[in-house]
Backbone bond lengths (Angstrom), bond angles and torsions (degrees), N, CA, C in turn:
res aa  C-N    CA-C-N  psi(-1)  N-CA   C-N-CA  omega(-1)  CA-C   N-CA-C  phi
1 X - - - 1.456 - - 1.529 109.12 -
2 X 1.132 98.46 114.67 1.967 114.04 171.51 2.153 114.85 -39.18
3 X 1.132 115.33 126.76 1.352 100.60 170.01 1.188 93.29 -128.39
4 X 1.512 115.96 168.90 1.519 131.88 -171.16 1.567 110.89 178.44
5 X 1.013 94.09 131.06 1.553 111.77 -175.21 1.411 105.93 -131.36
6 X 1.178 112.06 125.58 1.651 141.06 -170.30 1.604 110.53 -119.94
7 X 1.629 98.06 126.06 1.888 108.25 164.29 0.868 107.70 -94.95
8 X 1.130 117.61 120.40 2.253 140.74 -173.07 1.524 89.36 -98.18
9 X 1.407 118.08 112.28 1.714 125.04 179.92 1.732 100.61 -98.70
10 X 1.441 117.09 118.24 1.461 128.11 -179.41 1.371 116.51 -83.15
11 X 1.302 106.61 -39.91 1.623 100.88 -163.50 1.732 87.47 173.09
12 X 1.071 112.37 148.95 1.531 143.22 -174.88 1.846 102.41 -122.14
13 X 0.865 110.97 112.10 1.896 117.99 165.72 1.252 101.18 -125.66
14 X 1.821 99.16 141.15 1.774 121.65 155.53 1.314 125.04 -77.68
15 X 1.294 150.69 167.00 1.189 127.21 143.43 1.799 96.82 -145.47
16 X 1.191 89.74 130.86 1.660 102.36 -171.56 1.672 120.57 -66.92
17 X 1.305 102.47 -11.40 1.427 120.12 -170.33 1.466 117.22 -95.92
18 X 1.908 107.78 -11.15 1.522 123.80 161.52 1.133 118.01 -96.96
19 X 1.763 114.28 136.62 1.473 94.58 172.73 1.741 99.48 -125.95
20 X 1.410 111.33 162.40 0.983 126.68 178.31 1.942 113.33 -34.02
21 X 1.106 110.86 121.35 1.785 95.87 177.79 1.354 110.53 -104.15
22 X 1.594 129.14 -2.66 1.346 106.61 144.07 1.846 136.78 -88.40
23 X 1.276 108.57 -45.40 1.443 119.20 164.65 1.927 113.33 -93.96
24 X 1.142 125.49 74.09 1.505 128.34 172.24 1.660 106.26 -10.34
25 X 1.012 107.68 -39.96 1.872 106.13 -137.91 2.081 85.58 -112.33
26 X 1.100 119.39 3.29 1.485 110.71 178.73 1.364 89.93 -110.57
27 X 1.533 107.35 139.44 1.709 120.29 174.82 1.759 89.44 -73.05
28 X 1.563 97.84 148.42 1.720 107.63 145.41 1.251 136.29 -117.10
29 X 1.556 122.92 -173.83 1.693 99.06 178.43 1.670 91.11 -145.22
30 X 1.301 126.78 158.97 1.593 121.49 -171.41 1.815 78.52 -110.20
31 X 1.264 113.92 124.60 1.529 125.85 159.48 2.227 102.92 -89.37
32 X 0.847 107.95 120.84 1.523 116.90 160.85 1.307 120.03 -101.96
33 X 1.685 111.08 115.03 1.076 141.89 -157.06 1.932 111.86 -97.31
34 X 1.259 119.25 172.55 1.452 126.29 162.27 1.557 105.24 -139.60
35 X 1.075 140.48 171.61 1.560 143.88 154.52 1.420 90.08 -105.95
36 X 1.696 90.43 138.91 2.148 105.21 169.14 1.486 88.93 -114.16
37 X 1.070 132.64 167.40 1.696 132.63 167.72 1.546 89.98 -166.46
38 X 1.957 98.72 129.66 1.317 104.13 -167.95 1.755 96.05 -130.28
39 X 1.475 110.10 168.11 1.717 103.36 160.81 1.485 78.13 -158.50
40 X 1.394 104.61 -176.04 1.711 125.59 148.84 1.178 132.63 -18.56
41 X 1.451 109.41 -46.55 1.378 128.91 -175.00 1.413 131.13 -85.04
42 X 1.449 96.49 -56.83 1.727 116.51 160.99 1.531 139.34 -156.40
43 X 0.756 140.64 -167.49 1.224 142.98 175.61 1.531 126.25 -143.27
44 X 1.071 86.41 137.57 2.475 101.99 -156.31 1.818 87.33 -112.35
45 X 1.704 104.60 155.42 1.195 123.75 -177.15 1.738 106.57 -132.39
46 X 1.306 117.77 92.46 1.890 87.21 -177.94 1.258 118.15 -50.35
47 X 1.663 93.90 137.79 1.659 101.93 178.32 1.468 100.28 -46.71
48 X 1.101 135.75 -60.27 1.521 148.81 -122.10 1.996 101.56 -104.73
49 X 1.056 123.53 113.51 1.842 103.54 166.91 1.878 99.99 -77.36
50 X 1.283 88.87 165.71 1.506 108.42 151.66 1.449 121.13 173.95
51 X 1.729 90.25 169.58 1.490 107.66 -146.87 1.393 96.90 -81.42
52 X 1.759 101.46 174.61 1.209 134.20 161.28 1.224 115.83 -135.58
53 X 1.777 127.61 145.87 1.427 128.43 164.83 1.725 111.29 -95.38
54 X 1.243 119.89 144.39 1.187 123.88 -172.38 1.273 104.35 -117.82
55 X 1.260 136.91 147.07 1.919 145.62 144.83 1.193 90.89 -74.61
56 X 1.827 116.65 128.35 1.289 128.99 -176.21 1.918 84.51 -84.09
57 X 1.014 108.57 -34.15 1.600 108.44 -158.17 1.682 103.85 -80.15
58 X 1.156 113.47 -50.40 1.198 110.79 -179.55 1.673 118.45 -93.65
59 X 0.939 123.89 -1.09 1.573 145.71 165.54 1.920 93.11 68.36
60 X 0.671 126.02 37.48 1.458 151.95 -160.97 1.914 109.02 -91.54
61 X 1.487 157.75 120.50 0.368 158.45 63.88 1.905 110.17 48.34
62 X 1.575 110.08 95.06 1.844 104.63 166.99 1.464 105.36 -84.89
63 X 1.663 105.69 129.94 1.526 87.62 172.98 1.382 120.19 -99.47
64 X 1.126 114.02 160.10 2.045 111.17 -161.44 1.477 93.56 -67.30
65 X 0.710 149.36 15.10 1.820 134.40 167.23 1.576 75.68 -75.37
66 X 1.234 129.31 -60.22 1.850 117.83 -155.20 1.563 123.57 -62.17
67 X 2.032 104.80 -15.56 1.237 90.63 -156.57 1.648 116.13 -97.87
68 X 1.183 131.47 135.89 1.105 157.91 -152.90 1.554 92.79 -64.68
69 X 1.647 130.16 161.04 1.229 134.94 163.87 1.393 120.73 -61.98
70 X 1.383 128.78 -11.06 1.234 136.53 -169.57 1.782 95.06 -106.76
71 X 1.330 120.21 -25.66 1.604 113.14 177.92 1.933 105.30 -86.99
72 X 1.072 116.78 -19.07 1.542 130.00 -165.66 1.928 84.20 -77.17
73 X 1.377 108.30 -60.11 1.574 107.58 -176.09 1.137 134.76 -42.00
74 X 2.268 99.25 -48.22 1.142 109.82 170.30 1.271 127.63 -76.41
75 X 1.253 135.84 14.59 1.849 141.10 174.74 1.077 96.61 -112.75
76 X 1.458 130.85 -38.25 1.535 110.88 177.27 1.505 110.56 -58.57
77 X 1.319 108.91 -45.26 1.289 121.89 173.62 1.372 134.62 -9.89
78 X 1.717 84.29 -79.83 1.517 117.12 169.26 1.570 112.70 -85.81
79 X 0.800 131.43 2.81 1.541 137.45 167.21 1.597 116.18 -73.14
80 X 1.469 80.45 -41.92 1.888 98.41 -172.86 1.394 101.25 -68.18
81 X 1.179 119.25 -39.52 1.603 132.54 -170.00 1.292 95.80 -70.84
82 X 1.213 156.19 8.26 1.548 136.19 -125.73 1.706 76.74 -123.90
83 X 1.359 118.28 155.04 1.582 131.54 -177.23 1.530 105.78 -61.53
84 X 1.616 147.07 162.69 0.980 140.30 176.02 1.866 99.18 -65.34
85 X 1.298 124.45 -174.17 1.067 131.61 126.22 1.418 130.69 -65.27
86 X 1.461 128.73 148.12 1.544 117.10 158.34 0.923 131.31 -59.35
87 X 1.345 125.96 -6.78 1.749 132.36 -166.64 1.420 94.25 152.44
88 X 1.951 85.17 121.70 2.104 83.37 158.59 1.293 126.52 -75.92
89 X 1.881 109.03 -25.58 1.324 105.27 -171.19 1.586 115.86 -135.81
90 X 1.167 144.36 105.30 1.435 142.12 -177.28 1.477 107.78 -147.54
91 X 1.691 84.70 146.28 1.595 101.01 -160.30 1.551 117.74 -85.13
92 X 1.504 143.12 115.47 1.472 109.18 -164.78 1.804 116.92 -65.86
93 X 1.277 111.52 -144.52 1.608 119.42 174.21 1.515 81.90 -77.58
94 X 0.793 137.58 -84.41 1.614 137.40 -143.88 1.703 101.35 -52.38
95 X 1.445 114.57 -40.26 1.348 112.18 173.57 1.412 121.69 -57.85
96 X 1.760 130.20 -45.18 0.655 149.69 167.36 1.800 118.44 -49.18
97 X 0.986 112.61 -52.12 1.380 127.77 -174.05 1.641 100.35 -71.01
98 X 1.373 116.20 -18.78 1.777 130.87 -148.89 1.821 71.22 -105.36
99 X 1.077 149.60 -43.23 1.335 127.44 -147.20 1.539 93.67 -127.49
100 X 1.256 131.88 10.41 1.470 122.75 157.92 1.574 102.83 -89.25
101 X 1.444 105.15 -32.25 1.998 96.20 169.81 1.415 90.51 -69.02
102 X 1.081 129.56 -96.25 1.507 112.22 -167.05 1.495 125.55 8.26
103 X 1.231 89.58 -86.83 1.564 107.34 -175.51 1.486 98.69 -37.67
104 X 1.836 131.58 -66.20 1.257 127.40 -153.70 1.558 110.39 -80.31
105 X 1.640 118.54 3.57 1.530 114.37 164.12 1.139 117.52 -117.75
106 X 1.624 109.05 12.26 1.791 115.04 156.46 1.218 87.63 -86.10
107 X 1.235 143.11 -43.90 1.359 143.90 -166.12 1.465 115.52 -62.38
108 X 1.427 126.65 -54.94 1.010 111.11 155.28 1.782 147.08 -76.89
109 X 1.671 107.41 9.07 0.758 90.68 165.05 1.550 133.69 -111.41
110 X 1.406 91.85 -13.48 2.062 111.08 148.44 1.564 107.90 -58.70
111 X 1.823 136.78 -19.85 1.135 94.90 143.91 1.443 132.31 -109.47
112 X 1.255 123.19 2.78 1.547 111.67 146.04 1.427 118.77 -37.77
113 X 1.017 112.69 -51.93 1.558 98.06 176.39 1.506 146.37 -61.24
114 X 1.500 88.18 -20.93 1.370 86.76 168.06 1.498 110.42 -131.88
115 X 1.414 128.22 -13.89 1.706 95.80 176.11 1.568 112.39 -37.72
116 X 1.006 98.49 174.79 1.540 116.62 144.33 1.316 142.97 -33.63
117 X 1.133 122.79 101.41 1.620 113.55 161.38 1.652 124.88 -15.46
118 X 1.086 150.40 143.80 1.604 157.01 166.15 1.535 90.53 -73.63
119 X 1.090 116.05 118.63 1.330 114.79 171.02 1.636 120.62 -56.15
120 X 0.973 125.35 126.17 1.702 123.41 -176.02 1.811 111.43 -51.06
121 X 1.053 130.78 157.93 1.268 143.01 -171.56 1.519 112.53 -99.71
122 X 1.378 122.22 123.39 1.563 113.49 -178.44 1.671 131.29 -17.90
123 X 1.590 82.18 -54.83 2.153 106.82 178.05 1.144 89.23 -57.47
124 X 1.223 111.98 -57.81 1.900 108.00 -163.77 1.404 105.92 -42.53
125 X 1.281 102.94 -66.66 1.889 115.20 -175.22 1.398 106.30 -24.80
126 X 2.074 99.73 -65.52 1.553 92.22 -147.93 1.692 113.53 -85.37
127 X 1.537 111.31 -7.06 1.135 111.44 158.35 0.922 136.35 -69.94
128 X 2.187 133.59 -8.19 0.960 121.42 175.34 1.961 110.56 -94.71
129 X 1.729 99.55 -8.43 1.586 89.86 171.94 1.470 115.40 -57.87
130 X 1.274 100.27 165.25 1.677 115.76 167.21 1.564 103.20 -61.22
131 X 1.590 96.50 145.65 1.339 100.23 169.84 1.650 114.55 -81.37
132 X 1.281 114.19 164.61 1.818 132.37 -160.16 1.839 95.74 -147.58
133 X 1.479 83.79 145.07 1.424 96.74 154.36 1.549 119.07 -59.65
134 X 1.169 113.16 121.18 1.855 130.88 170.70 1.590 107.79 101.96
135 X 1.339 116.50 18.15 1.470 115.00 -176.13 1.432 100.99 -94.07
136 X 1.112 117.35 152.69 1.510 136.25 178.67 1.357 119.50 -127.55
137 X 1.633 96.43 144.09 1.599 98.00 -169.92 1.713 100.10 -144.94
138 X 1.271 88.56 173.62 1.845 87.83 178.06 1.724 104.19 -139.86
139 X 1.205 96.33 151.88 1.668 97.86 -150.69 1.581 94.16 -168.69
140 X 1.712 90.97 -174.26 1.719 110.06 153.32 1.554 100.30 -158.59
141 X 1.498 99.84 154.12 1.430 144.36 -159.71 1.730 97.17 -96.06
142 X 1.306 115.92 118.34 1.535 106.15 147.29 1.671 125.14 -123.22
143 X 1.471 115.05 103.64 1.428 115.75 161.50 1.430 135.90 -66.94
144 X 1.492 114.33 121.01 1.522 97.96 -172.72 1.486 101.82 -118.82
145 X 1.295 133.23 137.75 1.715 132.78 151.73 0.962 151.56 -24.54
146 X 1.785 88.77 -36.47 1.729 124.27 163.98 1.239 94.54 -157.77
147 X 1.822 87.07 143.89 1.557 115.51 155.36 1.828 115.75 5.87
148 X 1.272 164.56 -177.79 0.994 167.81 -38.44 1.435 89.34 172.72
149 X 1.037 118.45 41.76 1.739 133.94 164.15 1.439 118.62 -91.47
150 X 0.888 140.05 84.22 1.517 138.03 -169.29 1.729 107.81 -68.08
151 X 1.331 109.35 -18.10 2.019 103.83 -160.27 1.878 70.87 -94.80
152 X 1.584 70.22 129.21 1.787 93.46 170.98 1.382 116.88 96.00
153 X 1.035 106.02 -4.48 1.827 106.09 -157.77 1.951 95.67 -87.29
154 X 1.153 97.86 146.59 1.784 116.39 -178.41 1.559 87.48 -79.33
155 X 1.337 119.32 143.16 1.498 159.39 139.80 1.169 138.61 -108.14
156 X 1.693 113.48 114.87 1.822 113.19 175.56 0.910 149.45 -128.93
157 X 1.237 148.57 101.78 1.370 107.13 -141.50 1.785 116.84 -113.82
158 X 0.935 113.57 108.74 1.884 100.98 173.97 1.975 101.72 166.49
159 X 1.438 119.18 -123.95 1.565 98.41 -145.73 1.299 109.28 -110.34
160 X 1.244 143.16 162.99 1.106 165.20 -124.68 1.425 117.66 -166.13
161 X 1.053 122.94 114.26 1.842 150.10 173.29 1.082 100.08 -111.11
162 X 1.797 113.41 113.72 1.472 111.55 131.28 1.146 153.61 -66.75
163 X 1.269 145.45 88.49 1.392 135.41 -135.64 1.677 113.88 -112.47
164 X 1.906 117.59 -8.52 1.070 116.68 171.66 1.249 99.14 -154.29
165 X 1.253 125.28 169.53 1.887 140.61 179.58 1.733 112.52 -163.12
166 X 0.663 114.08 106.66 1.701 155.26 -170.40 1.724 102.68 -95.58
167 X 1.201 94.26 91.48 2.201 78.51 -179.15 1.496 115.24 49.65
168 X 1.545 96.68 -108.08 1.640 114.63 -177.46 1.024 105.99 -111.78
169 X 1.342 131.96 21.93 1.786 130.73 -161.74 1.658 92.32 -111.41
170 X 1.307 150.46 113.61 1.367 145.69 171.13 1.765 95.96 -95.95
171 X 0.964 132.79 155.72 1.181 159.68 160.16 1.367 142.95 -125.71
172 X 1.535 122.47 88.76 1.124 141.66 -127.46 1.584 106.47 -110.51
173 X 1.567 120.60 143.38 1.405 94.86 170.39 1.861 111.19 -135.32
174 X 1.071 113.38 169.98 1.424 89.36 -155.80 1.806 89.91 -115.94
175 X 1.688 99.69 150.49 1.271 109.63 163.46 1.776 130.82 -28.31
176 X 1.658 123.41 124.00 1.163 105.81 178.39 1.603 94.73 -62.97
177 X 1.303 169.44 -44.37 1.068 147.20 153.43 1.165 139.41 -72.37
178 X 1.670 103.17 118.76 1.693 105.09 -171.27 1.189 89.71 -130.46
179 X 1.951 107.81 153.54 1.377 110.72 -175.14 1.669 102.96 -100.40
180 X 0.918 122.11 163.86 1.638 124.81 149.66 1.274 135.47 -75.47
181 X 1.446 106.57 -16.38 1.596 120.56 159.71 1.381 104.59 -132.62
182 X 1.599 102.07 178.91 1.361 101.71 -155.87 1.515 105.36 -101.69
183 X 1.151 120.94 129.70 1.554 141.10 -179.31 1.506 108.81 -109.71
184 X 1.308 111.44 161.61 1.237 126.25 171.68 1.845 117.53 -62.31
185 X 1.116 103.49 138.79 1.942 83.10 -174.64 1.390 114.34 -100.05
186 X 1.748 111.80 32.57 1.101 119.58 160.17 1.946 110.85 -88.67
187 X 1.516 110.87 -10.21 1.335 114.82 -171.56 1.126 103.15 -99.45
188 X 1.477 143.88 -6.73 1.296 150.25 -168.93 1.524 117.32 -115.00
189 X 1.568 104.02 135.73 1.376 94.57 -174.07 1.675 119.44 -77.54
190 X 1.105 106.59 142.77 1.572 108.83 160.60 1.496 133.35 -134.71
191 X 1.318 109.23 52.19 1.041 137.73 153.58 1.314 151.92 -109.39
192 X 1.117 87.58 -0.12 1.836 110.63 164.92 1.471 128.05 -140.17
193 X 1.300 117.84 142.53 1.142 113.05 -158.23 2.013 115.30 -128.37
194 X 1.254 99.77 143.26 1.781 76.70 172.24 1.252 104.25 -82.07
195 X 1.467 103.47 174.42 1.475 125.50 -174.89 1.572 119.74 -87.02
196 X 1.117 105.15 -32.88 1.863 129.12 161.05 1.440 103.45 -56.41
197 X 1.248 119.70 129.27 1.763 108.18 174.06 1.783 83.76 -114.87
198 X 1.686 93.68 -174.07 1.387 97.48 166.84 1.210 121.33 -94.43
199 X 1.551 114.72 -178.54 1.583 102.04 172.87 1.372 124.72 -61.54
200 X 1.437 116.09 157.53 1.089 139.97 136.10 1.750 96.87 16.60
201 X 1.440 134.91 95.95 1.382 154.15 165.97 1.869 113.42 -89.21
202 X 1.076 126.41 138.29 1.343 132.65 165.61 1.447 120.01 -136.41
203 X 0.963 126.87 114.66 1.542 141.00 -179.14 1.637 97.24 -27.61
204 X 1.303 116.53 128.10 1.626 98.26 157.52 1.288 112.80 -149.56
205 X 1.707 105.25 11.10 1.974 106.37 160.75 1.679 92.60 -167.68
206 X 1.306 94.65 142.65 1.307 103.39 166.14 1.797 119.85 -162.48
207 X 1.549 110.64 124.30 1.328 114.66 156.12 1.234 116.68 -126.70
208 X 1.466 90.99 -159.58 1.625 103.03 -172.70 1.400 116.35 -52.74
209 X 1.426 127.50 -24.46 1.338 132.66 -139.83 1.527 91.99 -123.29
210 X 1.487 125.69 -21.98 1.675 114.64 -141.99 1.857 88.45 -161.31
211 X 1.397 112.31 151.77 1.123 113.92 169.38 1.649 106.27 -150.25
212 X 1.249 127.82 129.07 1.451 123.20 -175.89 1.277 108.41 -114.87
213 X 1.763 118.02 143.71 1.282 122.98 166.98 1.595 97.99 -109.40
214 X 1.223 103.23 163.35 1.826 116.51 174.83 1.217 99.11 -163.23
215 X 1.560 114.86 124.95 1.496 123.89 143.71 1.678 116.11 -53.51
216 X 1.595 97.43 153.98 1.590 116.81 174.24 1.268 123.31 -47.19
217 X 1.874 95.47 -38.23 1.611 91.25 176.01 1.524 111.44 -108.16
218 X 1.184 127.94 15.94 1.632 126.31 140.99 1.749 87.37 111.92
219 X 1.344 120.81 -3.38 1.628 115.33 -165.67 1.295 103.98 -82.22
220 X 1.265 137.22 -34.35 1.467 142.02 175.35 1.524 96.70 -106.12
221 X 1.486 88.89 132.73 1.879 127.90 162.02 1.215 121.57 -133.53
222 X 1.321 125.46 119.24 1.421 131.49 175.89 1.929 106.57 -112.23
223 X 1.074 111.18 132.72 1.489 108.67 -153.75 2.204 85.65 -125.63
224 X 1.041 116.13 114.78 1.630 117.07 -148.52 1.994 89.46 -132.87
225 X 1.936 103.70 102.78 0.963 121.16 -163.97 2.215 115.92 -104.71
226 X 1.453 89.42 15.51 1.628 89.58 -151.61 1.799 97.74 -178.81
227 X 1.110 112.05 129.83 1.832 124.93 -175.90 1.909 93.05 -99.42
228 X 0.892 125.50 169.10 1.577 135.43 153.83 1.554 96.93 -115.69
């Protein structure tokens, strides 16, 4: 962001009755000043003017250590006299535009905070309960031979009966129809079940959306996308 600070020159007065207090014999002149200070954002006016003494001859700058009680009087003087500013403080377009975002992402985030919750979604609900004996889900199963070996590994895809729970041990049994690719689980039956479950299952993630089984030794995964 650009800054800039500007001397706004009002008016220049003589007065014949001051004389210079470093060079006697050079006339001076008191210039009365304002500060402008600008950026991107806005632009400031000092409330207040004030003076300066000048060497007409040496174009020189008096510095106030020199100036006499009678030069201190006359800048207040003429300072006081000095025109108002137009405004000490106004914001440009860019400032303006800079504090309506403001404003509208304090705004939204005082109301994130407090509307309301989105009410949760049925699926949502019943997928984040604990699983129970007789709950049903729809999913797919991956068996592997070994560890994180995919060549060979069993794939299924469709519904799921819990039929026992042991502590942390779930025991799952899978649809007499399972697909090998993935179908809609309006095309798959879920109403019958084999009698064989799989191994030994243990919870090891679950939300609203997703529920995972995993065996102890990592070879069975049941990946559970949907409750009935």
């Amino acid at each position: 962001m650009f800054f800039v600070i500007n001397k706004i020159e009002h008016a220049v007065h003589s007065n014949d009755g001051l004389h210079n207090p470093k060079n006697p014999s050079n006339p001076m002149v008191l210039g009365i000043y304002r500060t402008q200070s600008k950026t991107a954002l806005f632009t400031v006016y000092s409330k207040k003017a004030y003076g300066e003494f000048w060497d007409e001859v040496t174009q020189k700058k008096i510095p106030r250590r020199f100036w006499i009680p009678e030069m201190k009087a006359f800048a207040s003087q003429k300072a006081a006299e000095a025109p108002q500013p137009p405004f000490i403080f106004k914001l440009t377009v860019v400032g303006w535009i800079f504090v309506a975002l403001m404003i509208a992402t304090m705004g939204l985030i005082v109301y994130q905070e407090v509307k309301p919750p989105v009410p949760k979604s049925a699926i949502y609900t019943a997928m984040e309960k604990a699983p129970v004996v007789g709950d049903i889900f729809f999913g797919h199963y991956e068996k592997y031979k070994e560890k994180r070996t995919p060549i060979g590994a069993e794939i299924g895809f469709g519904w799921f009966k819990i039929v026992k729970v042991e502590g942390s041990d779930f025991y799952l049994s899978k649809s007499m129809e399972m697909s090998k690719t993935s179908k809609p689980k309006e095309q798959l039956n879920s109403s019958d079940y084999e009698t064989e479950t799989l191994p030994a299952l243990q919870l090891s993630e679950q939300t609203g959306y997703n529920i995972r089984f995993k065996s102890a030794d990592g070879l069975t995964e049941v990946y559970i996308s949907e409750k009935k």
